[in-house]
N, CA and C atoms of all chains as a GROMACS GRO file, in nm:
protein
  570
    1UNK      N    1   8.680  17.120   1.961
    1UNK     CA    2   8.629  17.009   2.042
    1UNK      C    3   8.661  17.034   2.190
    2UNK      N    4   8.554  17.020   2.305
    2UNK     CA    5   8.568  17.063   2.430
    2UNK      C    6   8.585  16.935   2.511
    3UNK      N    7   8.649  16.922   2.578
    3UNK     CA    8   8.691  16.768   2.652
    3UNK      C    9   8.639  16.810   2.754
    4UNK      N   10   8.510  16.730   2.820
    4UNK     CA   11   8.369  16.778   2.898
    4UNK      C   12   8.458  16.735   3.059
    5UNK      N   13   8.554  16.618   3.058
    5UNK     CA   14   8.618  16.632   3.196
    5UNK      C   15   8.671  16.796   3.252
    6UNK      N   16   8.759  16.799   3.103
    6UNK     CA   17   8.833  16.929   3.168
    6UNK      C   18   8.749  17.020   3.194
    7UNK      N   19   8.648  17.034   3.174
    7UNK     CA   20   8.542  17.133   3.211
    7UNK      C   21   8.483  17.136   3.359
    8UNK      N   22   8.490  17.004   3.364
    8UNK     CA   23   8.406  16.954   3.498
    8UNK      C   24   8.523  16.977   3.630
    9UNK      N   25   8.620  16.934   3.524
    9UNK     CA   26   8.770  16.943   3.678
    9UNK      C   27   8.760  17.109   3.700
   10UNK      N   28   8.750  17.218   3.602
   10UNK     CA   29   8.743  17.399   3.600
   10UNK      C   30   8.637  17.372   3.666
   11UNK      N   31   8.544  17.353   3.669
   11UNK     CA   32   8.397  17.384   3.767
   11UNK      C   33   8.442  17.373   3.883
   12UNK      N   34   8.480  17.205   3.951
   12UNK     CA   35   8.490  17.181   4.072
   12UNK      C   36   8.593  17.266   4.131
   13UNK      N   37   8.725  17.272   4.099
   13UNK     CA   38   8.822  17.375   4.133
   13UNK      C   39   8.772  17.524   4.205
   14UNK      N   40   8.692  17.565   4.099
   14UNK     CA   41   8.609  17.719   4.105
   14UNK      C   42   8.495  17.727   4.238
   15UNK      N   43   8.407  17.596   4.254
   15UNK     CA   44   8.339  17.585   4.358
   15UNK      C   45   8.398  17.557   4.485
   16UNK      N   46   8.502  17.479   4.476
   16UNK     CA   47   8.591  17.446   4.630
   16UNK      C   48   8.640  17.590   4.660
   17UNK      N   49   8.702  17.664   4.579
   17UNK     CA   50   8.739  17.794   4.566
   17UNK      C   51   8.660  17.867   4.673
   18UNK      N   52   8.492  17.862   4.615
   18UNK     CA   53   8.394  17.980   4.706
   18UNK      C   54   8.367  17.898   4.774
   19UNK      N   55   8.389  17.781   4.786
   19UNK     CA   56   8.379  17.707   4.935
   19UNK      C   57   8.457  17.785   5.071
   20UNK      N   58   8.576  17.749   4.999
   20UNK     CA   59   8.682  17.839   5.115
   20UNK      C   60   8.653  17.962   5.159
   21UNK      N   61   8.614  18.060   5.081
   21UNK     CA   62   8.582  18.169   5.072
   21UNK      C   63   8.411  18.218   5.159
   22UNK      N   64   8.383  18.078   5.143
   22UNK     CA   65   8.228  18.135   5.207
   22UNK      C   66   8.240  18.111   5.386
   23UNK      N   67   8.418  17.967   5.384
   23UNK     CA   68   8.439  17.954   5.544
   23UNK      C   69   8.466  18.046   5.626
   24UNK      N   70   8.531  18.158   5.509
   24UNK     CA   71   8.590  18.250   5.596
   24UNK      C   72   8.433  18.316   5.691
   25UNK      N   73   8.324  18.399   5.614
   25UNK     CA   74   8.180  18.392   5.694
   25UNK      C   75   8.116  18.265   5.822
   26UNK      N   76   8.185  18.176   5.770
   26UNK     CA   77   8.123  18.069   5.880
   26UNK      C   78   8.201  18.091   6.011
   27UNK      N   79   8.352  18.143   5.984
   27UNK     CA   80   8.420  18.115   6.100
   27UNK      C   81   8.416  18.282   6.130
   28UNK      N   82   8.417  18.413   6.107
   28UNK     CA   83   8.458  18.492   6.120
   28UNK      C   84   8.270  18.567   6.159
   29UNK      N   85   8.187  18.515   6.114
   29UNK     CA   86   8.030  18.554   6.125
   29UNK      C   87   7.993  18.616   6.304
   30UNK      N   88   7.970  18.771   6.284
   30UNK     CA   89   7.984  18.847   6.397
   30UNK      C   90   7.879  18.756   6.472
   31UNK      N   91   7.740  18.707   6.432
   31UNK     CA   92   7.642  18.644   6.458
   31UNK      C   93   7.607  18.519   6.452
   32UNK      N   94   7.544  18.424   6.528
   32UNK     CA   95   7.496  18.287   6.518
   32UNK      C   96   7.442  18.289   6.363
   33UNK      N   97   7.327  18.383   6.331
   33UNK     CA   98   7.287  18.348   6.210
   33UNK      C   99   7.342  18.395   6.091
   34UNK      N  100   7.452  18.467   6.086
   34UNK     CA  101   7.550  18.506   5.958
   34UNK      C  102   7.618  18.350   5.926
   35UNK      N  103   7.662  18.233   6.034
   35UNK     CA  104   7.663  18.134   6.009
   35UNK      C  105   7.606  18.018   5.946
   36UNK      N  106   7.461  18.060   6.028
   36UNK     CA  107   7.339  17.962   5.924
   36UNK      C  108   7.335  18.019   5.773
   37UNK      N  109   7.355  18.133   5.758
   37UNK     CA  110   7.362  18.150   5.585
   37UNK      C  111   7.434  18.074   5.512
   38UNK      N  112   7.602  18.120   5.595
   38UNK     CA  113   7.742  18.008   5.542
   38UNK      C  114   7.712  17.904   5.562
   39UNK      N  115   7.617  17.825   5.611
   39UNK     CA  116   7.612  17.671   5.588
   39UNK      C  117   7.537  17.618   5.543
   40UNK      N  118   7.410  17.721   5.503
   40UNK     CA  119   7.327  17.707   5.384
   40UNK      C  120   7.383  17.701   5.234
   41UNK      N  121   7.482  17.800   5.229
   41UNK     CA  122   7.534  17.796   5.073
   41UNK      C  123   7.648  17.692   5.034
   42UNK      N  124   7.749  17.702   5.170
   42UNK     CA  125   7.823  17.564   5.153
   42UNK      C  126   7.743  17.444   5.126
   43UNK      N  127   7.644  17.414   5.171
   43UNK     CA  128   7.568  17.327   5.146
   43UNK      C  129   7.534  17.269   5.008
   44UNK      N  130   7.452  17.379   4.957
   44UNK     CA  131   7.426  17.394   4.852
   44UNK      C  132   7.538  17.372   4.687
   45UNK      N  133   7.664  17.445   4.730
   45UNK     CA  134   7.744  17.454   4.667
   45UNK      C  135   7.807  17.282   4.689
   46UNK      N  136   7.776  17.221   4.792
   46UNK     CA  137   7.886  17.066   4.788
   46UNK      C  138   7.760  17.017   4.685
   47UNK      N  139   7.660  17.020   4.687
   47UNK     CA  140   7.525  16.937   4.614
   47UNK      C  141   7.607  16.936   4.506
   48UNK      N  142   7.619  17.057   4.426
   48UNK     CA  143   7.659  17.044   4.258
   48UNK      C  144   7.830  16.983   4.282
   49UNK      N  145   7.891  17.014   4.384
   49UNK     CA  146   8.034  16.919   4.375
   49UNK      C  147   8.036  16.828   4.366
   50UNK      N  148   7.926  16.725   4.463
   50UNK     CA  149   7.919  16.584   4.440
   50UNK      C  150   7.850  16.530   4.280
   51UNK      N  151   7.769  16.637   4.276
   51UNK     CA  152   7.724  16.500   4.146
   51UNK      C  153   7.856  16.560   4.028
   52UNK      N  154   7.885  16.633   3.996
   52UNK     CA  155   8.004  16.684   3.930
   52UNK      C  156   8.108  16.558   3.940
   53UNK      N  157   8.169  16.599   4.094
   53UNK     CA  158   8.242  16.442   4.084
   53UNK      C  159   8.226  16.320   4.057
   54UNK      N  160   8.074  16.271   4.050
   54UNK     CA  161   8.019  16.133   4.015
   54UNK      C  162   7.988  16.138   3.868
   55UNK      N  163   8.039  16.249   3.791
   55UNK     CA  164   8.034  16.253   3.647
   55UNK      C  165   8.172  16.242   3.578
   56UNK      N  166   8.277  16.303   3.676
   56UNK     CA  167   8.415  16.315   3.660
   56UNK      C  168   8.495  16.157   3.670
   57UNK      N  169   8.440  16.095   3.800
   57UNK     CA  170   8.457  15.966   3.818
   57UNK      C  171   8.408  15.821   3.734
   58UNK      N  172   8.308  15.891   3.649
   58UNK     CA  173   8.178  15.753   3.596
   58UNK      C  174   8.166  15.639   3.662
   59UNK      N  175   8.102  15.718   3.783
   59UNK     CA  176   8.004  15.668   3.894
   59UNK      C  177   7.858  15.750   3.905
   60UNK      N  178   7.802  15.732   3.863
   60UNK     CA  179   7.649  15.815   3.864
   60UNK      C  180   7.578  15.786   3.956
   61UNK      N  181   7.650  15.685   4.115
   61UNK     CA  182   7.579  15.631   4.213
   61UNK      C  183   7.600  15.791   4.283
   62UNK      N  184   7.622  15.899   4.273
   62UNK     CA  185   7.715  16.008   4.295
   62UNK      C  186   7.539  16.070   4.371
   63UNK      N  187   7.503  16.098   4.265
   63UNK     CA  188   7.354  16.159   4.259
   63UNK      C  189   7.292  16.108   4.340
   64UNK      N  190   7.256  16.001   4.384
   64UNK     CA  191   7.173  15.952   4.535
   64UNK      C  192   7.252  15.986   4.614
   65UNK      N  193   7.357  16.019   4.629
   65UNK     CA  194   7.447  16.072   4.782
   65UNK      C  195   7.378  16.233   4.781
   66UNK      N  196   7.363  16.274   4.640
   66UNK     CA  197   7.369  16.426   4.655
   66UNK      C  198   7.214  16.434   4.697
   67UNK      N  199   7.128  16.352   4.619
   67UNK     CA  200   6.957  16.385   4.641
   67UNK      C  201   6.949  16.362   4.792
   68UNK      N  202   7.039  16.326   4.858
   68UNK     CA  203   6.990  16.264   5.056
   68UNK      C  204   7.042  16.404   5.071
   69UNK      N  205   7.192  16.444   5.033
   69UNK     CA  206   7.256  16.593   5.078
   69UNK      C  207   7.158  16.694   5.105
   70UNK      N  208   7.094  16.704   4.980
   70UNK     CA  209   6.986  16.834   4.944
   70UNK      C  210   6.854  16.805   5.072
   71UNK      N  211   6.801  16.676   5.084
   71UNK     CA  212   6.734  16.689   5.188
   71UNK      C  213   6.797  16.718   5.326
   72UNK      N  214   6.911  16.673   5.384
   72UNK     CA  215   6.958  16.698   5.506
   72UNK      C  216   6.989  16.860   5.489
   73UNK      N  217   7.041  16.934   5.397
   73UNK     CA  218   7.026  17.079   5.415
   73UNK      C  219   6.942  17.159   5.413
   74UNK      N  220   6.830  17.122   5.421
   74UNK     CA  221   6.711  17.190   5.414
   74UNK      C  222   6.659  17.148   5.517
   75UNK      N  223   6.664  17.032   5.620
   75UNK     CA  224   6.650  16.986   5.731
   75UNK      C  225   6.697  17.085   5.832
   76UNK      N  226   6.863  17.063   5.817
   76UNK     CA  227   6.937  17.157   5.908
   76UNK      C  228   6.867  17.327   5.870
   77UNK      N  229   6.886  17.375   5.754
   77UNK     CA  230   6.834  17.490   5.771
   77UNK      C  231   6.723  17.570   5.860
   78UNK      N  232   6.624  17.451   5.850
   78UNK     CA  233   6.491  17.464   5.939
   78UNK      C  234   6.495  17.447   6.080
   79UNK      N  235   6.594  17.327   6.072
   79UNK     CA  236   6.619  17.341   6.251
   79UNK      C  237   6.664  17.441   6.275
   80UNK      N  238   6.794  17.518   6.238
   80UNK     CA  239   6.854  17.603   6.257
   80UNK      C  240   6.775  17.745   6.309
   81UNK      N  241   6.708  17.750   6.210
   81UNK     CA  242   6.634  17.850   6.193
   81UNK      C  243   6.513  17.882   6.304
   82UNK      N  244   6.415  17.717   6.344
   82UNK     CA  245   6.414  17.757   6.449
   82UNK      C  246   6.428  17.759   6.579
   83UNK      N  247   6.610  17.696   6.619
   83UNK     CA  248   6.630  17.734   6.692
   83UNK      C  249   6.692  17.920   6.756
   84UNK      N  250   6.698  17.948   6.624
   84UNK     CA  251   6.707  18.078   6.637
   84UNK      C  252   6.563  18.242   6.737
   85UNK      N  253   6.449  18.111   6.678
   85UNK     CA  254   6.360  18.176   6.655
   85UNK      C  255   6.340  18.170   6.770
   86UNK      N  256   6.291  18.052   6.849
   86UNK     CA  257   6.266  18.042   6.961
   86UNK      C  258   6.282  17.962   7.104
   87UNK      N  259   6.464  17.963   7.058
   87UNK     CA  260   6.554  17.906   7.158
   87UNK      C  261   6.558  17.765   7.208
   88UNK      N  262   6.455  17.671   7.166
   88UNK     CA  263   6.486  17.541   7.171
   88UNK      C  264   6.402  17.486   7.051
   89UNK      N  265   6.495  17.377   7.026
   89UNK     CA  266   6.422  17.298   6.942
   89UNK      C  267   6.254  17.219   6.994
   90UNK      N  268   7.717  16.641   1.843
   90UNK     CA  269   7.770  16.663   1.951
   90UNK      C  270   7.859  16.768   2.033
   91UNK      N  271   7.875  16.862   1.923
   91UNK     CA  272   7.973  16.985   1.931
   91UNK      C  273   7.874  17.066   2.026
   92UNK      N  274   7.785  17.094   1.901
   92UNK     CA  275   7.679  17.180   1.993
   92UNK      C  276   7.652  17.164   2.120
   93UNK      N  277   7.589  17.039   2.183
   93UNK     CA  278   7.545  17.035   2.270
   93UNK      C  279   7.696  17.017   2.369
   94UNK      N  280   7.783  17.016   2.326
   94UNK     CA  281   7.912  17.039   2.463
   94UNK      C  282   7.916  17.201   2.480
   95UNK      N  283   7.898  17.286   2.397
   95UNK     CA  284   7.857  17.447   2.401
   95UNK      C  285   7.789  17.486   2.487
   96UNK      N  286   7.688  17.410   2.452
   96UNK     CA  287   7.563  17.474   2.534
   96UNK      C  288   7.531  17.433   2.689
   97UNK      N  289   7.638  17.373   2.691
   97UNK     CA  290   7.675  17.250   2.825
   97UNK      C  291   7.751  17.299   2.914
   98UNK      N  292   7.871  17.363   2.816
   98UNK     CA  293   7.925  17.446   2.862
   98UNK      C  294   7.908  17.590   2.927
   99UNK      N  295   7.834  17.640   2.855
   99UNK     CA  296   7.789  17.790   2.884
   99UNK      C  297   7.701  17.774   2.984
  100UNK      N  298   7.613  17.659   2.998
  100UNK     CA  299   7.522  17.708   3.123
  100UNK      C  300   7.640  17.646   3.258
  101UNK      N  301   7.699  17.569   3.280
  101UNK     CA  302   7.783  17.559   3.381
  101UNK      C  303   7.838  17.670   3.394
  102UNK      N  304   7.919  17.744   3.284
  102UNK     CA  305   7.977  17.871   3.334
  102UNK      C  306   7.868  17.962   3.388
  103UNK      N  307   7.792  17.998   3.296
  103UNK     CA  308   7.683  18.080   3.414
  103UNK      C  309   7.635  18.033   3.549
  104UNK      N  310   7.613  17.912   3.557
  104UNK     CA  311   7.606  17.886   3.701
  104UNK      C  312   7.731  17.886   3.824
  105UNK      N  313   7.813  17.903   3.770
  105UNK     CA  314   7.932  17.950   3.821
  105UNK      C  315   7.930  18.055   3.839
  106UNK      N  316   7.930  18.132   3.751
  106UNK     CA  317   7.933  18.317   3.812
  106UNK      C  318   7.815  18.332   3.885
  107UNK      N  319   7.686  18.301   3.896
  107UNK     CA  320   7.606  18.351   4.014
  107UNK      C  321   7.632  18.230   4.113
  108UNK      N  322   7.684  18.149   4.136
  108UNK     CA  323   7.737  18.092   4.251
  108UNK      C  324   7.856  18.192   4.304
  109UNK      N  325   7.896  18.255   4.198
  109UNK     CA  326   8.055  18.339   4.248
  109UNK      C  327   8.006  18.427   4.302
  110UNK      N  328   7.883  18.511   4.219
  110UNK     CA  329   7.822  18.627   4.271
  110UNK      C  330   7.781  18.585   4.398
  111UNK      N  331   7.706  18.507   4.442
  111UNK     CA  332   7.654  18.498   4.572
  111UNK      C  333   7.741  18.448   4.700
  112UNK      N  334   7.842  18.439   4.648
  112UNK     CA  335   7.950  18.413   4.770
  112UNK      C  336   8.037  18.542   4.779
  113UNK      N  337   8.061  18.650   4.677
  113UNK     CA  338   8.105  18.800   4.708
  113UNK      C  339   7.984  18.847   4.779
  114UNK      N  340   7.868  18.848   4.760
  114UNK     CA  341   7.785  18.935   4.840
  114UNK      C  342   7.802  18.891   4.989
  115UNK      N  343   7.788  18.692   4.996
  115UNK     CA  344   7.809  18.702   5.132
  115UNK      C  345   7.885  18.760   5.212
  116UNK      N  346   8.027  18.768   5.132
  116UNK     CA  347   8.124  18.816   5.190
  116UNK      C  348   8.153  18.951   5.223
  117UNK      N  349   8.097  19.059   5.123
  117UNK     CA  350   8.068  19.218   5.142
  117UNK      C  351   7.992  19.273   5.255
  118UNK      N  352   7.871  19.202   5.222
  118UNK     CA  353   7.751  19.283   5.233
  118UNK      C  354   7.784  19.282   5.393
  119UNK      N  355   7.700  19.421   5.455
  119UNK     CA  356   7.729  19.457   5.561
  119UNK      C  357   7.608  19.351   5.685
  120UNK      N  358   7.502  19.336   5.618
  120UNK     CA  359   7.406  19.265   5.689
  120UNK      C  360   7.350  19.158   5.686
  121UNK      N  361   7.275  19.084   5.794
  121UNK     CA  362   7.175  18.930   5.744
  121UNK      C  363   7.077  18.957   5.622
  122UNK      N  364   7.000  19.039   5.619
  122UNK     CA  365   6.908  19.058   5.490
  122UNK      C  366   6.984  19.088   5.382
  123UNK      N  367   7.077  19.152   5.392
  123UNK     CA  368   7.178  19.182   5.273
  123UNK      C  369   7.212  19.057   5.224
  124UNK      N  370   7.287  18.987   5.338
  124UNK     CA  371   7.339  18.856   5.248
  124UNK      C  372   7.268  18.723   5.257
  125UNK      N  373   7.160  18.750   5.298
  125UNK     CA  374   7.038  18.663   5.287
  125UNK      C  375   6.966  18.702   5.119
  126UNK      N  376   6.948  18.812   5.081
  126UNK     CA  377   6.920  18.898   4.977
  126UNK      C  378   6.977  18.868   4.801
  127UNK      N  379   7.141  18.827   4.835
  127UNK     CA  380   7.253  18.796   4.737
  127UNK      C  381   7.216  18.694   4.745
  128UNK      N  382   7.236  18.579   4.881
  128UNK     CA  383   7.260  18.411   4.839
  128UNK      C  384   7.145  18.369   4.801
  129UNK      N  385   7.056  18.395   4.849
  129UNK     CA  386   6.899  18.329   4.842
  129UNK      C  387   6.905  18.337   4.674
  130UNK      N  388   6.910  18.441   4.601
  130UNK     CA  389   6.889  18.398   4.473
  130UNK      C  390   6.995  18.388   4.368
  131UNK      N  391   7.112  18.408   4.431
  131UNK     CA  392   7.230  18.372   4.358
  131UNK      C  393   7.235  18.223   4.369
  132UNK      N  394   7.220  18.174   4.486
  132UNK     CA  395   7.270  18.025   4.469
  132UNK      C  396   7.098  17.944   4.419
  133UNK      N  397   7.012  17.979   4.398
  133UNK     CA  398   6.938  17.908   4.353
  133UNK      C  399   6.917  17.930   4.198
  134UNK      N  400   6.966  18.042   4.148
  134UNK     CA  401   6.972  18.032   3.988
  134UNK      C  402   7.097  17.960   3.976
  135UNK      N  403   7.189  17.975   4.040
  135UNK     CA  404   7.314  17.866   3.999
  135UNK      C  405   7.343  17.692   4.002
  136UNK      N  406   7.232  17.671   4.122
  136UNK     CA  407   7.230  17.524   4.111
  136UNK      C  408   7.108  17.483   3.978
  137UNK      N  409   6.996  17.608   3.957
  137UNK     CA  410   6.906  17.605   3.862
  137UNK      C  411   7.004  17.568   3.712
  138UNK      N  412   7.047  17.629   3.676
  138UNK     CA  413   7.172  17.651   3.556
  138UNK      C  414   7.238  17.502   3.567
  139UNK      N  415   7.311  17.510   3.675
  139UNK     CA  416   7.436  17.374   3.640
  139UNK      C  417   7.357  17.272   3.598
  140UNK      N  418   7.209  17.231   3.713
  140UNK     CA  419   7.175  17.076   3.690
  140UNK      C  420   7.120  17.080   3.580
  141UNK      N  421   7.029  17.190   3.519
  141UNK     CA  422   6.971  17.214   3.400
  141UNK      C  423   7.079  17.168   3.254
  142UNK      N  424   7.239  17.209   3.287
  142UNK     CA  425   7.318  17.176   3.155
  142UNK      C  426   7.367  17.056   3.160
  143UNK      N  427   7.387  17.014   3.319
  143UNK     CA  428   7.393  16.862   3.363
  143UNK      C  429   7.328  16.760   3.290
  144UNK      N  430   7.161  16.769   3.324
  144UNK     CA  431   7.063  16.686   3.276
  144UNK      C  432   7.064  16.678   3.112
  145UNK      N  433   7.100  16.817   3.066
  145UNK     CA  434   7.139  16.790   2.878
  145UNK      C  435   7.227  16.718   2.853
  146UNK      N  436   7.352  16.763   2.956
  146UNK     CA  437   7.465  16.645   2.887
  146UNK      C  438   7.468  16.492   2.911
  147UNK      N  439   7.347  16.431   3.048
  147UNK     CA  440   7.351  16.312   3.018
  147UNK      C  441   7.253  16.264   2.939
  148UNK      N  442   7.152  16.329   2.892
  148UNK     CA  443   7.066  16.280   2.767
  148UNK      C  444   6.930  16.192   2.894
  149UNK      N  445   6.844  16.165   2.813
  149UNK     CA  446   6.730  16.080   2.834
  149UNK      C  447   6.820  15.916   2.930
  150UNK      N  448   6.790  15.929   3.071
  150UNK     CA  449   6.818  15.853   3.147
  150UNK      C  450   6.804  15.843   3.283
  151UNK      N  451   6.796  15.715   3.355
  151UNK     CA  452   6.735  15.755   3.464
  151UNK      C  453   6.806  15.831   3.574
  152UNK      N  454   6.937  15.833   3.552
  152UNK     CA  455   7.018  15.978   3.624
  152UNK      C  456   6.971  16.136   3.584
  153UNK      N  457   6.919  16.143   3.445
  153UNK     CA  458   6.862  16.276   3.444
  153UNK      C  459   6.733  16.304   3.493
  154UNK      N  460   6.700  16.196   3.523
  154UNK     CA  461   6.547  16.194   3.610
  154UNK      C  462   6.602  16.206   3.753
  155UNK      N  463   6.687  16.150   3.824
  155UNK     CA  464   6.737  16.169   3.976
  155UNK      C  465   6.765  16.333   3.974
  156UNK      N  466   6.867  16.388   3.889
  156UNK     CA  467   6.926  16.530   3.859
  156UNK      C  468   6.798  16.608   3.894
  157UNK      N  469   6.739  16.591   3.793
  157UNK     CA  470   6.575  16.688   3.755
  157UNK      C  471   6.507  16.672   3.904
  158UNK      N  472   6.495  16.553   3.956
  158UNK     CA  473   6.414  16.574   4.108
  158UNK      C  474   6.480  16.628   4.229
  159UNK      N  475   6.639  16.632   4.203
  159UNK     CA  476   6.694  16.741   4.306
  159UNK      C  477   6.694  16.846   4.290
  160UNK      N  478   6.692  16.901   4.146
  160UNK     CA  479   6.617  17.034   4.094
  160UNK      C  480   6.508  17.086   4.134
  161UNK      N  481   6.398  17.026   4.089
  161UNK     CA  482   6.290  17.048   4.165
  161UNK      C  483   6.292  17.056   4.306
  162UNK      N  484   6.328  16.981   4.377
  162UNK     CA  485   6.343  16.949   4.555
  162UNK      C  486   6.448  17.129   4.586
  163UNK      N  487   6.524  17.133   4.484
  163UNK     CA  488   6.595  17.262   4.564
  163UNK      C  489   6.546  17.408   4.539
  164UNK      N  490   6.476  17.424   4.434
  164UNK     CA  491   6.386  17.555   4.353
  164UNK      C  492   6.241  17.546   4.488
  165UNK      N  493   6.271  17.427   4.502
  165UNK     CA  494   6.126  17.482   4.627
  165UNK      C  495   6.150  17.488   4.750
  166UNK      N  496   6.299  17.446   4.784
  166UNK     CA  497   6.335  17.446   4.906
  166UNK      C  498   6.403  17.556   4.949
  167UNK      N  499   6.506  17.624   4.876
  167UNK     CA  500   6.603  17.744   4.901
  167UNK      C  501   6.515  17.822   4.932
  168UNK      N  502   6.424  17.895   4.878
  168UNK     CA  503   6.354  18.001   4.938
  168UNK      C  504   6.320  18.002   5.030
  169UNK      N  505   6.198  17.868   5.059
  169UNK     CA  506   6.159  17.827   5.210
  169UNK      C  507   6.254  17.847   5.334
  170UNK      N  508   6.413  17.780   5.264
  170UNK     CA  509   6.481  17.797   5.403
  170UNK      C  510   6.533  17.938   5.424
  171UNK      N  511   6.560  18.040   5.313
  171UNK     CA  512   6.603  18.191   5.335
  171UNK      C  513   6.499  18.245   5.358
  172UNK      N  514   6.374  18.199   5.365
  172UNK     CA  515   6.260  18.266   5.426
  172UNK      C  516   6.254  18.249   5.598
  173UNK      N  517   6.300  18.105   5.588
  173UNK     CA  518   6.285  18.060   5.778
  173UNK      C  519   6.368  18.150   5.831
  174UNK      N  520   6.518  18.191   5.780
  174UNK     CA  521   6.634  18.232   5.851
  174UNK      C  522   6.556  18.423   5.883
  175UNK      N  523   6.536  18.445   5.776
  175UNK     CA  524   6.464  18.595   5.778
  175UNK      C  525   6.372  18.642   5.882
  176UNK      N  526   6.276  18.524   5.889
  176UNK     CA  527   6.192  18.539   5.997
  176UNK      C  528   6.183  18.518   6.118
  177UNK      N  529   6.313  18.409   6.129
  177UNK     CA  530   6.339  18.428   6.264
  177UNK      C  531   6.403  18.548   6.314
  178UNK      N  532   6.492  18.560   6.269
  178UNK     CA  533   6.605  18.691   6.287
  178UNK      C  534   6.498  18.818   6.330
  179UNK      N  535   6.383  18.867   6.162
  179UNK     CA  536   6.317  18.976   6.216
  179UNK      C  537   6.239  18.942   6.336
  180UNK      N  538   6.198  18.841   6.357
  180UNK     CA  539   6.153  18.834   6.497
  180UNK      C  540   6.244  18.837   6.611
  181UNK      N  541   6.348  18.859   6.623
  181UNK     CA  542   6.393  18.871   6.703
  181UNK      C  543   6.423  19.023   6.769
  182UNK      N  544   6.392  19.132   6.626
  182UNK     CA  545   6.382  19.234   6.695
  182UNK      C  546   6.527  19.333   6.601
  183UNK      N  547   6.574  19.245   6.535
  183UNK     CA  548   6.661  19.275   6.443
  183UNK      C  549   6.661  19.388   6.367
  184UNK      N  550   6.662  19.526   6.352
  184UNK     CA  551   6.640  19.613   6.232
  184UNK      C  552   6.718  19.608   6.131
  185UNK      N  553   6.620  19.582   5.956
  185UNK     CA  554   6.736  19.625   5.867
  185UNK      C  555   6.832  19.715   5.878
  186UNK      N  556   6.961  19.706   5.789
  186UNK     CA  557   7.055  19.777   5.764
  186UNK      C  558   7.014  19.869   5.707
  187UNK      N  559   7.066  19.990   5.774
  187UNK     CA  560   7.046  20.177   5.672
  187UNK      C  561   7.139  20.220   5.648
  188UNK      N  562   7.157  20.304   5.526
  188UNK     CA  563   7.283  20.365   5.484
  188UNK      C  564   7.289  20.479   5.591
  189UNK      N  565   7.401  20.514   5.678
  189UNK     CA  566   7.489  20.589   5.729
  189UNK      C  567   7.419  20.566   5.857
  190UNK      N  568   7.323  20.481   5.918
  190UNK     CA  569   7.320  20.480   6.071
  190UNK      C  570   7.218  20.310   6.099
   0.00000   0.00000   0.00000
């Protein structure tokens, strides 16, 4: 028998993990856009932390925080991207 | 109910290792296309995987319908945005990475 918290607490642990791990690229990124990657995947990676935690918690209001998340990172990505491209927004 | 904590299980763990995978490449790889290359589809089969074992383990409800539409919203979005980052960059004049120069 698998006790589905303790599973969920090993997930989140493991993702904060390559969280840290992806800061080191955000802060250490020779380039402006080696950064926009690291804050694309951090991004990405908090999406599945939050609803994780709103399953861990039994709060399932968890998931509308995360469905706004997923749009604001794909927002920022695009800005990002083109301010890269062609120096002002 | 056994079963389906298995199978619940196993796809979270796989979405874990290509979330893991795609945060070693970021961290290796020598270039933007390189680690544009790793994350772009490491982290979109991994959020693919988790919400996919997610949505089984809460069964028929309207949270697995919220789950399933951030699914969808991110399988069409990740690419789009590792496509924007790519194209700006090669426009900028950027050459891929070559082995030894």
């Amino acid at each position: 028998m698998i006790n589905m918290h303790d599973v969920f607490n090993g997930i989140i642990l493991i993702l904060v993990l390559n969280v840290f791990l992806c800061i080191y690229r955000a802060v250490m990124g020779p380039k402006a856009w080696d950064r926009v990657v690291a804050i694309n995947v951090i991004g990405t990676k908090t999406i599945v932390i939050i609803i994780l935690l709103g399953l861990v918690f039994d709060s399932l209001y968890f998931v509308d925080v995360a469905l706004v998340y997923a749009l604001f990172n794909f927002m920022l990505t695009v800005a990002l991207s083109k301010y890269i491209e062609f120096g002002t927004l | 109910m056994e079963l389906i904590d298995f199978i619940v299980t196993a796809l979270l763990l796989g979405g874990t290792f290509f979330f893991t995978t795609a945060t070693l490449g970021l961290i290796r790889f020598p270039d933007l296309f390189t680690r544009l290359h790793a994350t772009g589809k490491g982290d979109t089969l991994g959020i693919g995987l988790i919400l996919t074992g997610l949505a089984i383990y809460l069964g028929p409800s309207p949270t697995t319908i919220k789950i399933m539409l951030i699914l969808i919203f991110v399988l069409l979005t990740s690419p789009v945005g590792t496509h924007c980052i790519c194209r700006a960059v090669y426009n900028q004049g950027i050459k891929p990475w070559k082995k030894g120069g």
